[in-house]
DRENBALUM-469062 format. One record per atom (N, C-alpha, C): x, y, z. Coordinates in steps of 0.1 Angstrom, whole numbers, padded with zeros to 4 digits, always signed. Atoms other than C-alpha are relative to their C-alpha. Layout:
<rs>
XYZ;...
</rs>
This chain:
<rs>
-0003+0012+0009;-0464-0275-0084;+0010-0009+0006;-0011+0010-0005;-0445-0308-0073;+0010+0004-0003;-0016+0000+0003;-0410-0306-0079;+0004-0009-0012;+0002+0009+0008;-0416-0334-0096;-0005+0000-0013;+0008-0004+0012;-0435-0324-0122;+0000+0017-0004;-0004-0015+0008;-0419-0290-0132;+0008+0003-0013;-0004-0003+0014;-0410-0283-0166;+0005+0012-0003;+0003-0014+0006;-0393-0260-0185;-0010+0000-0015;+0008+0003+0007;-0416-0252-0212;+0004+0012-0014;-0006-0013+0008;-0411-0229-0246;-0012-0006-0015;+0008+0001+0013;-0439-0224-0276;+0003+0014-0008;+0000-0015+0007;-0424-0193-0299;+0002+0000-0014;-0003-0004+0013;-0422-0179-0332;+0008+0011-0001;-0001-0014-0003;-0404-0153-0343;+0013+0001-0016;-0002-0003+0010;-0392-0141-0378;+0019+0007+0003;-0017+0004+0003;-0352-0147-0384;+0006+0016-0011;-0002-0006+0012;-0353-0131-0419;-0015+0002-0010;+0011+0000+0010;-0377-0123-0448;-0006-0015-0005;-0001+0016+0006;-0371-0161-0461;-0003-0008+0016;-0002+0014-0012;-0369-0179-0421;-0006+0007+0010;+0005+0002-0002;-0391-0181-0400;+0002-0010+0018;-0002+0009-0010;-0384-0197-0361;-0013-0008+0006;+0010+0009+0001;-0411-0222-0354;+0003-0011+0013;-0002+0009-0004;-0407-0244-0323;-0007+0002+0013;+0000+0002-0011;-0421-0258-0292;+0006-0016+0006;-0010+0015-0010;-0409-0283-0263;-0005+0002+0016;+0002+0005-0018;-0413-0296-0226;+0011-0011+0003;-0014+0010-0008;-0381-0306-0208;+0000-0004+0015;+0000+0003-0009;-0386-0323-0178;+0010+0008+0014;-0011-0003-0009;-0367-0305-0149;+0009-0007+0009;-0003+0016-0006;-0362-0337-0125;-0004-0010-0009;-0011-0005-0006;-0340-0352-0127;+0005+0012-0012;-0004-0002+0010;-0319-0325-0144;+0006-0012-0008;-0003+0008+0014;-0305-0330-0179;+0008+0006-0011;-0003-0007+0009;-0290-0324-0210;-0005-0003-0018;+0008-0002+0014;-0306-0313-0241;+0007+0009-0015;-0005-0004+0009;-0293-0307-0274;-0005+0003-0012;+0008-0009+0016;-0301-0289-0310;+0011-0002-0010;-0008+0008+0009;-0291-0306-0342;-0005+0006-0013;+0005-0008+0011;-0293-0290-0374;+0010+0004-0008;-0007-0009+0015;-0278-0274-0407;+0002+0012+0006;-0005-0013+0001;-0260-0243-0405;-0011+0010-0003;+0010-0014+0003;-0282-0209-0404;-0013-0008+0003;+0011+0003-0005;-0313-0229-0392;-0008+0002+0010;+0009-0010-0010;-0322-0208-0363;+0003-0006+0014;-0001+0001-0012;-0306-0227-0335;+0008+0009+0012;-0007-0005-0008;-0283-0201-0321;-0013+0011+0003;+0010-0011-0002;-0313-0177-0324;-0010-0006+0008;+0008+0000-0013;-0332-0199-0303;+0002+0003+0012;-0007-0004-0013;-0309-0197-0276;-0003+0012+0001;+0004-0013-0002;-0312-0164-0276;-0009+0011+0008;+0013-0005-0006;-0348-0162-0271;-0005-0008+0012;+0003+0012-0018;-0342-0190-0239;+0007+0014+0008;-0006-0004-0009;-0315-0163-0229;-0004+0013+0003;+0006-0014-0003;-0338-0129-0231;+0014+0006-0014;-0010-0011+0009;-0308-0115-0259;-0011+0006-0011;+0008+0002+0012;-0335-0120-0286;-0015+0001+0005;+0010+0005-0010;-0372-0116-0278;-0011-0006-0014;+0009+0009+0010;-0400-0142-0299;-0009+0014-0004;+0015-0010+0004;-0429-0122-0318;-0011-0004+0006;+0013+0012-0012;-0456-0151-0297;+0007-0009+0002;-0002+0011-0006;-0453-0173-0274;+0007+0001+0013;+0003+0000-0017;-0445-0184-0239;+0013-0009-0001;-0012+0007-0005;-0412-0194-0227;-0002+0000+0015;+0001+0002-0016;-0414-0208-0188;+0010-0010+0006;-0009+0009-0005;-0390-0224-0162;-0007-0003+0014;+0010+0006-0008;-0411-0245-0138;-0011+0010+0003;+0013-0006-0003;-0436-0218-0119;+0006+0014-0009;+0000-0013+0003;-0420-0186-0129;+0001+0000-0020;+0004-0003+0016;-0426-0171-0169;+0010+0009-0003;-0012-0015+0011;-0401-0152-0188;-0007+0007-0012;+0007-0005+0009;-0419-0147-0218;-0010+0001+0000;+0021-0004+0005;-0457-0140-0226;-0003+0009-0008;+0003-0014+0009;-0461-0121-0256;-0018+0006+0000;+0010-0007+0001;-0495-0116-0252;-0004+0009+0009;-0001-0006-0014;-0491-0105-0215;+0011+0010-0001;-0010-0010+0001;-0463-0081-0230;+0013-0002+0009;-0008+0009-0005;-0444-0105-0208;+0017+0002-0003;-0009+0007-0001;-0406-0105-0209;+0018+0004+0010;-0009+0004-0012;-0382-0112-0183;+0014+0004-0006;-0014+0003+0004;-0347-0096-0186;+0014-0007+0003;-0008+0014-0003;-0316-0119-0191;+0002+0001+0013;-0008+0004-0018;-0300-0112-0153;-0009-0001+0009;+0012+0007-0006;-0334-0120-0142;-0005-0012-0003;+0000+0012+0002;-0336-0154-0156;+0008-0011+0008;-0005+0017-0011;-0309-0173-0133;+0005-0006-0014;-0005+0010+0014;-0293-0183-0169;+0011+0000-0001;-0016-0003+0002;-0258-0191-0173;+0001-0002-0016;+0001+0000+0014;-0248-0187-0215;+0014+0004-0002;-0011+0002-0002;-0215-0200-0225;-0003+0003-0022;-0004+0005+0016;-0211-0187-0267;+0010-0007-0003;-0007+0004+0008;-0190-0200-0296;+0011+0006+0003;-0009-0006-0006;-0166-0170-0290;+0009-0001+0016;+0002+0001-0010;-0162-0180-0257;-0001+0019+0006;+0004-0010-0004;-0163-0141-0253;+0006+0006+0012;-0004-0002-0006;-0141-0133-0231;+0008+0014+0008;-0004-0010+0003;-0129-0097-0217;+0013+0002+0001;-0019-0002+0001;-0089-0090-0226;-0002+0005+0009;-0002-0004-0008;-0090-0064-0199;+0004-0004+0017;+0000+0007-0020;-0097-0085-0167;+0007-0012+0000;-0004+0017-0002;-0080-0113-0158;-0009-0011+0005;+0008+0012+0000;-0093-0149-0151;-0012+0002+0007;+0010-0001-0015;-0110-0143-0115;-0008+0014-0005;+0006-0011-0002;-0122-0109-0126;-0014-0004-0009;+0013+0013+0008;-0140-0126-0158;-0013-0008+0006;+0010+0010-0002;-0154-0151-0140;-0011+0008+0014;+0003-0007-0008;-0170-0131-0114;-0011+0016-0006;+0012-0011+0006;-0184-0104-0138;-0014-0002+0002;+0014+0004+0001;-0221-0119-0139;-0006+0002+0012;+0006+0003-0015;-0221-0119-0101;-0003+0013+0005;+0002-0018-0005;-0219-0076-0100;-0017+0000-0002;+0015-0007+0001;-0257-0076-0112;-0010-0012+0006;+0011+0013-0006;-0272-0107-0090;-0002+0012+0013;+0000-0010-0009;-0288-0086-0062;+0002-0010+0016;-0002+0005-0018;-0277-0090-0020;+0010-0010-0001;-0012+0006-0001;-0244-0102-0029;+0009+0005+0003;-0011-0009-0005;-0215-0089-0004;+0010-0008-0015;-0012+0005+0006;-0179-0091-0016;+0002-0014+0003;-0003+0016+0001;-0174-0122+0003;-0008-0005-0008;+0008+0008+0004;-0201-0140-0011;+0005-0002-0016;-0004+0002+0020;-0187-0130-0051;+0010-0005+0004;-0014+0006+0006;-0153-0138-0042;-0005-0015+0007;+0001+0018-0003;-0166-0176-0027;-0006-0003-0012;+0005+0008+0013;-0186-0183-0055;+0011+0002-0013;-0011+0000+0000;-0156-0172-0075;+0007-0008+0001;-0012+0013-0004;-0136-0199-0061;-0006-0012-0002;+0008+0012-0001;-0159-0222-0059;-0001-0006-0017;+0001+0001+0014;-0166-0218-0099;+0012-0004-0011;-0021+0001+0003;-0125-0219-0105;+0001-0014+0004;-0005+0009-0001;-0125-0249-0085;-0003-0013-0007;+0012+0011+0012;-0155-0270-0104;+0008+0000-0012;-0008+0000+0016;-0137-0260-0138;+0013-0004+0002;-0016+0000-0006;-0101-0270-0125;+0007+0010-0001;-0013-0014-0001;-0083-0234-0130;+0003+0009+0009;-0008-0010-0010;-0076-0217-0097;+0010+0000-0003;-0010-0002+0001;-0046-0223-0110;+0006+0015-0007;-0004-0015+0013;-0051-0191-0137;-0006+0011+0003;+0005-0010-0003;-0069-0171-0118;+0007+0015-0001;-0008-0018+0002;-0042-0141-0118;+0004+0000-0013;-0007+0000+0009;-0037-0150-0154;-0009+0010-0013;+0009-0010+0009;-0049-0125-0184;-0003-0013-0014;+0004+0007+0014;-0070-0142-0216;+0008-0004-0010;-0012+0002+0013;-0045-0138-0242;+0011-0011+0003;-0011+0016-0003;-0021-0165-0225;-0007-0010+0002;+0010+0008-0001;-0051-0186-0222;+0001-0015-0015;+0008+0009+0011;-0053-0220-0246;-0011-0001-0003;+0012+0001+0000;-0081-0230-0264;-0012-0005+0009;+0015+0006-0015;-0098-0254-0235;+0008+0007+0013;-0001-0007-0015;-0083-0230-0209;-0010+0013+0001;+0012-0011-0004;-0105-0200-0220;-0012-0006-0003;+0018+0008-0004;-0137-0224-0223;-0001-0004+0009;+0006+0001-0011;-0132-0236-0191;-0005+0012+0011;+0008-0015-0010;-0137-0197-0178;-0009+0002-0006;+0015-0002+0010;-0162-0193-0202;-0011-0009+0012;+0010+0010-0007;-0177-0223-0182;-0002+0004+0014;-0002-0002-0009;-0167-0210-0152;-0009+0013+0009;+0007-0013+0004;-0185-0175-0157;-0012+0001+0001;+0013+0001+0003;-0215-0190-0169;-0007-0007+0016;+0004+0010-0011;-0218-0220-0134;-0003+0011+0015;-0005-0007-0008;-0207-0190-0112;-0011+0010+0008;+0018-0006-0007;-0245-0178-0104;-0007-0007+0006;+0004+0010-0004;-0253-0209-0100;-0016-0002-0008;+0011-0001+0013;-0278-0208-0128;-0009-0011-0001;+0010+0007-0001;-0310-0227-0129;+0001-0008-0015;+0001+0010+0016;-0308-0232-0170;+0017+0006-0003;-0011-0004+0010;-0273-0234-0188;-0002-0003-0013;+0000+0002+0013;-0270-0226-0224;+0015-0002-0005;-0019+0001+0001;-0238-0235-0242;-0002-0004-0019;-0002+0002+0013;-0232-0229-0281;+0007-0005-0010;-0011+0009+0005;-0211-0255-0296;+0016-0001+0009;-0014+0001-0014;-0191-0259-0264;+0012-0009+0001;-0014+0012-0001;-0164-0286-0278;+0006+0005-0012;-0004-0007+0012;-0161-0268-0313;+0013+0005+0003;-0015-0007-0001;-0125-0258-0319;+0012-0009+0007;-0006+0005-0014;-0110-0281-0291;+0008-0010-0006;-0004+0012+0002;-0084-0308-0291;-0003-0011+0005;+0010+0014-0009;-0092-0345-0281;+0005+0002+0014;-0003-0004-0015;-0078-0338-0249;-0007+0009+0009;+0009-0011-0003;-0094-0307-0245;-0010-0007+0001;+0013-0001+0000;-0125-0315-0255;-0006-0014+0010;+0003+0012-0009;-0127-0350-0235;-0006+0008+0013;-0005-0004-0020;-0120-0329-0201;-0013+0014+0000;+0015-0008-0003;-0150-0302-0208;-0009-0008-0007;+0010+0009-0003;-0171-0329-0220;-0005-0003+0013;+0002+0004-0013;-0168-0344-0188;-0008+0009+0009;+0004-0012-0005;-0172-0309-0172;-0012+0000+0001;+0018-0010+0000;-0209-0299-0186;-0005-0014+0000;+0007+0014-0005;-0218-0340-0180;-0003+0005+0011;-0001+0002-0016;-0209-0335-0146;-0011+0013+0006;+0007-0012-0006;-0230-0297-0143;-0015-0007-0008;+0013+0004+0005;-0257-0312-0165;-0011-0015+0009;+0000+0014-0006;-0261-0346-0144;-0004-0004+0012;-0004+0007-0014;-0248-0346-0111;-0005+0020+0005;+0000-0012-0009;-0252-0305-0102;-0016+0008+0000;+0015-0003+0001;-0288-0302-0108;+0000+0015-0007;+0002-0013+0007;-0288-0277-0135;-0002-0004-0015;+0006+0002+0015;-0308-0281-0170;+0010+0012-0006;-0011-0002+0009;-0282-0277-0196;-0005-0002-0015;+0000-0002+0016;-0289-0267-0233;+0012+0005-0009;-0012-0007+0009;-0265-0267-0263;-0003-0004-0015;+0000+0001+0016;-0261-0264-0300;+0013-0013-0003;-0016+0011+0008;-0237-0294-0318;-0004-0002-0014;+0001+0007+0015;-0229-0302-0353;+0007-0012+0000;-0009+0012+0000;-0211-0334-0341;-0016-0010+0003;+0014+0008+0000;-0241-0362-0340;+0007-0013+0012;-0005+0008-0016;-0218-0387-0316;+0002+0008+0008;+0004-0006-0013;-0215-0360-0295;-0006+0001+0008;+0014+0003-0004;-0251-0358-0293;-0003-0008+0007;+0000+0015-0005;-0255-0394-0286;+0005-0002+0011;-0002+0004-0012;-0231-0394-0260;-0002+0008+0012;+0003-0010-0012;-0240-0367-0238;-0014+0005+0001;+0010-0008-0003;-0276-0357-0244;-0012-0012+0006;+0013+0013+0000;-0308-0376-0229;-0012+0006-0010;+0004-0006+0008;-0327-0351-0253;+0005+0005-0011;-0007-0004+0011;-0324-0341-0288;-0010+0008-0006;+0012-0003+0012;-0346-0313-0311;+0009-0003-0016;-0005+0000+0013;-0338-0316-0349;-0006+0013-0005;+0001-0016+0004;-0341-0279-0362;+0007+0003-0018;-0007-0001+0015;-0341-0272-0403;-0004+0012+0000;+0003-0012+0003;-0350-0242-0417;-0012+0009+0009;+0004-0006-0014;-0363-0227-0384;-0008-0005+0004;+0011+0001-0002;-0387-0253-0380;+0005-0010+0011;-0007+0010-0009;-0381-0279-0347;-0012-0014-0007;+0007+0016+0005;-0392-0311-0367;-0005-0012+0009;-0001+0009-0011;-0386-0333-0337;+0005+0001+0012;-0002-0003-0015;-0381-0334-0304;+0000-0015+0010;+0004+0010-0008;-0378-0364-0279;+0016-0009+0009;-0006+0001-0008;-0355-0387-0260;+0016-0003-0014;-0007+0001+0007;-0322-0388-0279;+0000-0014-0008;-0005+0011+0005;-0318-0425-0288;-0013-0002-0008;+0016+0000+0012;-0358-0425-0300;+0000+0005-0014;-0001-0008+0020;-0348-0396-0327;+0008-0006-0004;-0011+0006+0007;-0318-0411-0338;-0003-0015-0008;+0001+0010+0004;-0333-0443-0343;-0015+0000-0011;+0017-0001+0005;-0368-0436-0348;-0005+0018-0010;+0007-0014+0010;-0372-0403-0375;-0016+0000-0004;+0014-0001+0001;-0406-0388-0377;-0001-0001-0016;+0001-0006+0015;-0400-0379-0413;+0011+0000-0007;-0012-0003+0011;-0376-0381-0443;+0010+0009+0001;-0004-0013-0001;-0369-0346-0438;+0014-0004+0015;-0011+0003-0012;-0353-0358-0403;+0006-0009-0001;-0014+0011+0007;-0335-0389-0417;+0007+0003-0008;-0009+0000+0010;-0318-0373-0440;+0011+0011+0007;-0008-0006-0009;-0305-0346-0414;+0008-0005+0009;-0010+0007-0014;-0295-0372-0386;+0011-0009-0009;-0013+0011+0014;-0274-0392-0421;-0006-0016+0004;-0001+0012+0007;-0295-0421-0423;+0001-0005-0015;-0005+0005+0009;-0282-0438-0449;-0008-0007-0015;+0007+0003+0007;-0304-0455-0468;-0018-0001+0001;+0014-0007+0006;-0344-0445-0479;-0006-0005-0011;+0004+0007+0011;-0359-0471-0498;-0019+0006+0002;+0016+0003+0000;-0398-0466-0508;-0006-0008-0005;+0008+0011+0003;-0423-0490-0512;-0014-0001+0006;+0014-0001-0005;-0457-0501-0504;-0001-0019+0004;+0006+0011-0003;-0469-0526-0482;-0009-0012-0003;+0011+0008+0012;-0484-0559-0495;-0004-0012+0012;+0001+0012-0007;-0484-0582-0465;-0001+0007+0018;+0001-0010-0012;-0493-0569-0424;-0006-0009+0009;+0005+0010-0010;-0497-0597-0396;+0003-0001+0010;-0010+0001-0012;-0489-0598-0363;+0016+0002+0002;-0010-0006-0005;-0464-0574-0360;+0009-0001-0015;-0012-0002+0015;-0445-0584-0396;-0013+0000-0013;+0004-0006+0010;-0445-0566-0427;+0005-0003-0012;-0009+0004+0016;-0436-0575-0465;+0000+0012-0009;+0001-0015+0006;-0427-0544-0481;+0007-0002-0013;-0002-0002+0014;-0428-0542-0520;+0008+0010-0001;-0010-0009+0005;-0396-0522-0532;+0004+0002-0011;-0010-0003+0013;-0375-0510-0562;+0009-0013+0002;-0012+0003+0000;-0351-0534-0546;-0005-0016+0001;+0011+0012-0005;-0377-0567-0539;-0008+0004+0015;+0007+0001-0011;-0397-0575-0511;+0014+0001+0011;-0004-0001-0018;-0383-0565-0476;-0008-0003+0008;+0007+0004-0013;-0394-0578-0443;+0004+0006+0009;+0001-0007-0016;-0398-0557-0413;-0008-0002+0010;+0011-0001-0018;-0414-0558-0375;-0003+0010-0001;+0004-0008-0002;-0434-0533-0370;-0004-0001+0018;-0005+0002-0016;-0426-0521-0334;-0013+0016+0007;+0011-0005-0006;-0455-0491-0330;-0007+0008-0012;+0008-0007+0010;-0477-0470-0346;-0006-0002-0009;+0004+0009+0010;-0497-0501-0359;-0010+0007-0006;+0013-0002+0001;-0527-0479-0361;+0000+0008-0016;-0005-0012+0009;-0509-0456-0393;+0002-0012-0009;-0006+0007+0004;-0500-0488-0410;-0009-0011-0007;+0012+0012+0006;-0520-0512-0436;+0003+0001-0011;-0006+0006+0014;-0517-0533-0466;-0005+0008-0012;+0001-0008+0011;-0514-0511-0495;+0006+0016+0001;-0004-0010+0001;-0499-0484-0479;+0013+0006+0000;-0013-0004+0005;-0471-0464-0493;+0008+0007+0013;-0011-0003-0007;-0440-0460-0472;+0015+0000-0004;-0017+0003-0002;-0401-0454-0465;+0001-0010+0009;-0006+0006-0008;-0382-0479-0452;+0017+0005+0003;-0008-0002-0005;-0353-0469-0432;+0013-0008+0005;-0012+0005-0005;-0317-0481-0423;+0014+0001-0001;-0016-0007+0001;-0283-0472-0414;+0008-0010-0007;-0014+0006+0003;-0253-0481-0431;+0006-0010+0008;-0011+0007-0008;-0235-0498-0402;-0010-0014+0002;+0006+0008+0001;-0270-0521-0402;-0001-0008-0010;-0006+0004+0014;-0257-0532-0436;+0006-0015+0004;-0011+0012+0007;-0236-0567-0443;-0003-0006-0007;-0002+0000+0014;-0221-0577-0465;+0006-0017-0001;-0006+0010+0005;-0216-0611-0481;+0005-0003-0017;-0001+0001+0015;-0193-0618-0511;+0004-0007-0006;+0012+0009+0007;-0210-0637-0535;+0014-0012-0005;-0006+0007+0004;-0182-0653-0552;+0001-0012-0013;+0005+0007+0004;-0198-0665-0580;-0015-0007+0003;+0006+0009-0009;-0226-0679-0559;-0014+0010-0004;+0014-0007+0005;-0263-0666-0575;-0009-0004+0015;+0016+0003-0016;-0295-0662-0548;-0004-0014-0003;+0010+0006-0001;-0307-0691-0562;+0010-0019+0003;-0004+0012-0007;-0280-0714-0549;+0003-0003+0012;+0000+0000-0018;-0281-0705-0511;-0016-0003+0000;+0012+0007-0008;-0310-0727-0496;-0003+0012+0008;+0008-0012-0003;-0335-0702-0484;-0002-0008+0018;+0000+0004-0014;-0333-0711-0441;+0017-0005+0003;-0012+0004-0001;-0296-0712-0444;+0008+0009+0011;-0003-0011-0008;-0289-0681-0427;-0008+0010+0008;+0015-0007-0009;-0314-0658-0400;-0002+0011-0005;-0002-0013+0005;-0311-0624-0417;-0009-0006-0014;+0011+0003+0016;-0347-0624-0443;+0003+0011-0006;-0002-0009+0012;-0334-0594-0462;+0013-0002-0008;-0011+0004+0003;-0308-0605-0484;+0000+0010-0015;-0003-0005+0014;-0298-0584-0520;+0014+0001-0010;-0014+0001+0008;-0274-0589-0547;+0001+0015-0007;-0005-0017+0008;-0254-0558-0564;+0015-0003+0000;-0016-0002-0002;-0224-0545-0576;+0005+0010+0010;-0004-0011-0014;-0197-0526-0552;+0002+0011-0011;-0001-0010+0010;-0200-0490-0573;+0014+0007+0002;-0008-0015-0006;-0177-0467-0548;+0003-0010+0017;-0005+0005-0012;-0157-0479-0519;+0009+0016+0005;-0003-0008-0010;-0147-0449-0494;+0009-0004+0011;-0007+0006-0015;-0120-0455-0466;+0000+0013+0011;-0004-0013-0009;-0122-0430-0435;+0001-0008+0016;+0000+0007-0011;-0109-0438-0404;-0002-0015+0007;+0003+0015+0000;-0109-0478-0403;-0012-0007-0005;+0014+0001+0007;-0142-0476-0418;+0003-0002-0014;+0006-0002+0014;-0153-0484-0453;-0010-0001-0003;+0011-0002+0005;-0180-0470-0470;-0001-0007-0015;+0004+0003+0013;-0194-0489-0498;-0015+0002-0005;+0008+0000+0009;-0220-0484-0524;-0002-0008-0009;+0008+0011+0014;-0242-0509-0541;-0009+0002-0004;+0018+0001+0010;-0261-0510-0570;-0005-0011+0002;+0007+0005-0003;-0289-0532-0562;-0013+0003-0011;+0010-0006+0007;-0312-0516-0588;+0000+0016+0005;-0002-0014-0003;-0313-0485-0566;+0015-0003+0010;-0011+0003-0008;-0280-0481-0541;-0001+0004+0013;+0005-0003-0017;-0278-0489-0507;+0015+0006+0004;-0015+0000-0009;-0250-0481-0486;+0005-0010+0012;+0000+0006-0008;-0233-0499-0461;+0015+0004+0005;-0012-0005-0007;-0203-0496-0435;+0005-0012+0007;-0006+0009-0007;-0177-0519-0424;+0012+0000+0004;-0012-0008-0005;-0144-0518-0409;+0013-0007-0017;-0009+0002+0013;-0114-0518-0430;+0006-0016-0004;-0009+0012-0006;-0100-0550-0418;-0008-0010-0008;+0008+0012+0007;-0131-0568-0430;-0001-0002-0017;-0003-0005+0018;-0126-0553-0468;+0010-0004-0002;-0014+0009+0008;-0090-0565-0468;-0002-0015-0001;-0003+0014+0000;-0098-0601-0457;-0012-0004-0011;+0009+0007+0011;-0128-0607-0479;+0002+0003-0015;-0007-0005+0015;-0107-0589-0511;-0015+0007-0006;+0011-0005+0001;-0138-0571-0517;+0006+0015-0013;-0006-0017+0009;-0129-0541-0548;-0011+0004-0007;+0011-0004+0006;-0152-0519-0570;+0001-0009-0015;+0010+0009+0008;-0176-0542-0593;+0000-0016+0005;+0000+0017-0006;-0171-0576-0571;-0017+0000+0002;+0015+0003-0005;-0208-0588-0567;-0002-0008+0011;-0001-0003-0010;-0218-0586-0531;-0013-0002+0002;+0010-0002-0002;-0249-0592-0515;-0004+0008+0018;+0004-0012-0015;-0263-0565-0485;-0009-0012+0006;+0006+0005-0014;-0276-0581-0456;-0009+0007+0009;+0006-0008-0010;-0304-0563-0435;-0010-0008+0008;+0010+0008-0015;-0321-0575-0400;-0011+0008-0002;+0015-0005+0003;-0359-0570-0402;+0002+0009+0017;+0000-0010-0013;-0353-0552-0366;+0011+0013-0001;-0004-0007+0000;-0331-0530-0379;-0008+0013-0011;+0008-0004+0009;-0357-0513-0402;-0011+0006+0005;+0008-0005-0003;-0376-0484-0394;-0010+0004-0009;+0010-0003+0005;-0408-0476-0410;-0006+0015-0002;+0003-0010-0002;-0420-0442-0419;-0013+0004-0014;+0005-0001+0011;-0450-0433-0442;+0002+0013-0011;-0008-0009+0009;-0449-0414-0475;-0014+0009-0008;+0010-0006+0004;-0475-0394-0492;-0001+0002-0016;-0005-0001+0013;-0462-0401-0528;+0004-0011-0007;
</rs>
């Protein structure tokens, strides 16, 4: 097989609990490496996938593979044990052994790689110390370790095989901004530049964003979605997965208008206009759908007296315009979250600065602003 065209690849099932159920397949391109991440609700089966990438866990069916060679094959009674995989697997715990110190730690993994003298574990060893920055702690024991000093041996432990796939289970969790900046960087840099496919779990969604070129969405053990990070985020296959990644607003309606490319979508709230940007073939006049849009694609103009029917219609480029009151105003972090009734309530996000200058408070009448390009389309079955 090219080089070029080697995948890793993974189709398993494999029963959690009585109630859950793990359900997922995927194809991650090998070249270039990358990094791939898993997004999901609490108890939804992502640490238990890992698991069954790292050999800890084995699926009930299905095929886990990393380019030519197969780890799993349940039907071939198939499965590969972990220190036969070439896996490096960085937990939550970072997992660390009190007894050994730094260098001894990070070097554990290298006792069961076979045709490795002493030299060879103590270079890789150093080598693994020096990539994470801590040769400085090498003679040092765990317990005097900070938080991002024992995740960078954690990191260090796992790189130190030189591992074909890394897994890493909420590898910033716990950390300070300082910390966590400087092993961000870190598993960029091994995921990126060191030619090593990198997998991890996050409950942070900008984290996601900024470090993955892949993303699955995983709910109740099922992988809903799968694709290039910025596609899912923007583009949700399903309700089910917009309501997970926090878009904000989920209007339904049915299409009444469908012409080269724009759409007039009958709502609760009036007619919306959206572009329709693919999946023209799913799409026709009369058919019921969500319309999709985040919060931050919100603005806000307020009204001031000033009814819809006294702004000249070509006065401004933004065709979704709605009046409401402000219900609930939210402040976090220079942000404000407001809530308007509109008939149903949208949401919308703006900075703080912009709520002081336009005196904006709850029941001012306000009208939402939405770009027909910011408006995803998804159909509905109800």
């Amino acid at each position: 097989m090219d080089q070029q065209n080697k995948v890793f690849y993974l189709e398993i099932e494999k029963n959690i609990s009585p109630s859950l159920q793990l359900q997922a397949q995927l194809t991650i391109p090998l070249c270039p490496s990358s990094l791939t991440a898993f997004y999901g609700p609490s108890g939804s089966g992502k640490t238990t996938l890992l698991r069954c990438i790292s050999g800890l866990d084995f699926p009930d069916q299905g095929i886990i593979s990393m380019g030519e060679e197969i780890w799993v094959d349940t039907k071939k009674k198939l499965n590969l044990p972990p220190y036969r995989r070439n896996i490096g697997y960085v937990v939550q715990e970072d997992a660390l052994f009190p007894h050994l110190r730094v260098e001894k730690n990070v070097g554990y993994g290298l006792k069961k790689k076979e045709g490795l003298s002493r030299a060879d574990i103590k270079l890789k060893i150093s080598q693994a110390l020096k990539k994470t920055g801590i040769e400085q702690l090498a003679s040092r024991w765990p317990s005097s370790l900070s938080g991002g000093e024992k995740r960078r041996v954690a990191l260090a432990r796992a790189i130190a095989r030189q591992p074909s796939l890394l897994l890493l289970d909420e590898p910033l969790n716990g950390l300070d901004f300082k910390a966590k900046e400087q092993i961000r960087g870190l598993i960029e840099e091994i995921a990126y530049q060191s030619g090593c496919l990198t997998i991890m779990i996050s409950h942070d969604k900008a984290e996601i964003i900024q470090m993955a070129r892949y993303v699955g969405i995983i709910s109740s053990g099922k992988l809903l979605q799968f694709g290039e990070t910025r596609q899912v985020f923007s583009e949700p296959a399903t309700i089910e997965v917009a309501s997970i990644i926090g878009i904000e607003n989920i209007i339904p309606g049915e299409i009444v208008y469908l012409e080269q490319g724009k759409v007039v979508v009958e709502t609760p709230i009036g007619q919306l206009e959206a572009v329709l940007k693919e999946r023209k073939d799913v799409f026709f006049r009369g058919r019921k759908i969500f319309c999709l849009f985040r919060a931050e694609d919100v603005s806000i103009l307020k009204n001031d007296g000033l009814a819809d029917r006294d702004i000249p219609k070509g006065s401004f480029s933004v065709r979704n315009r709605y009046t409401g009151r402000v219900k609930k105003i939210k402040m976090t972090e220079g942000l404000a979250h407001l809530s308007i009734d509109c008939g149903i309530m949208l949401n919308a996000l703006i900075s703080q600065s912009s709520l002081i200058e336009m005196k904006i408070r709850d029941g001012d009448s306000v009208s939402a602003l939405v770009k027909t390009g910011a408006i995803h389309l998804i159909e509905r079955d109800f």
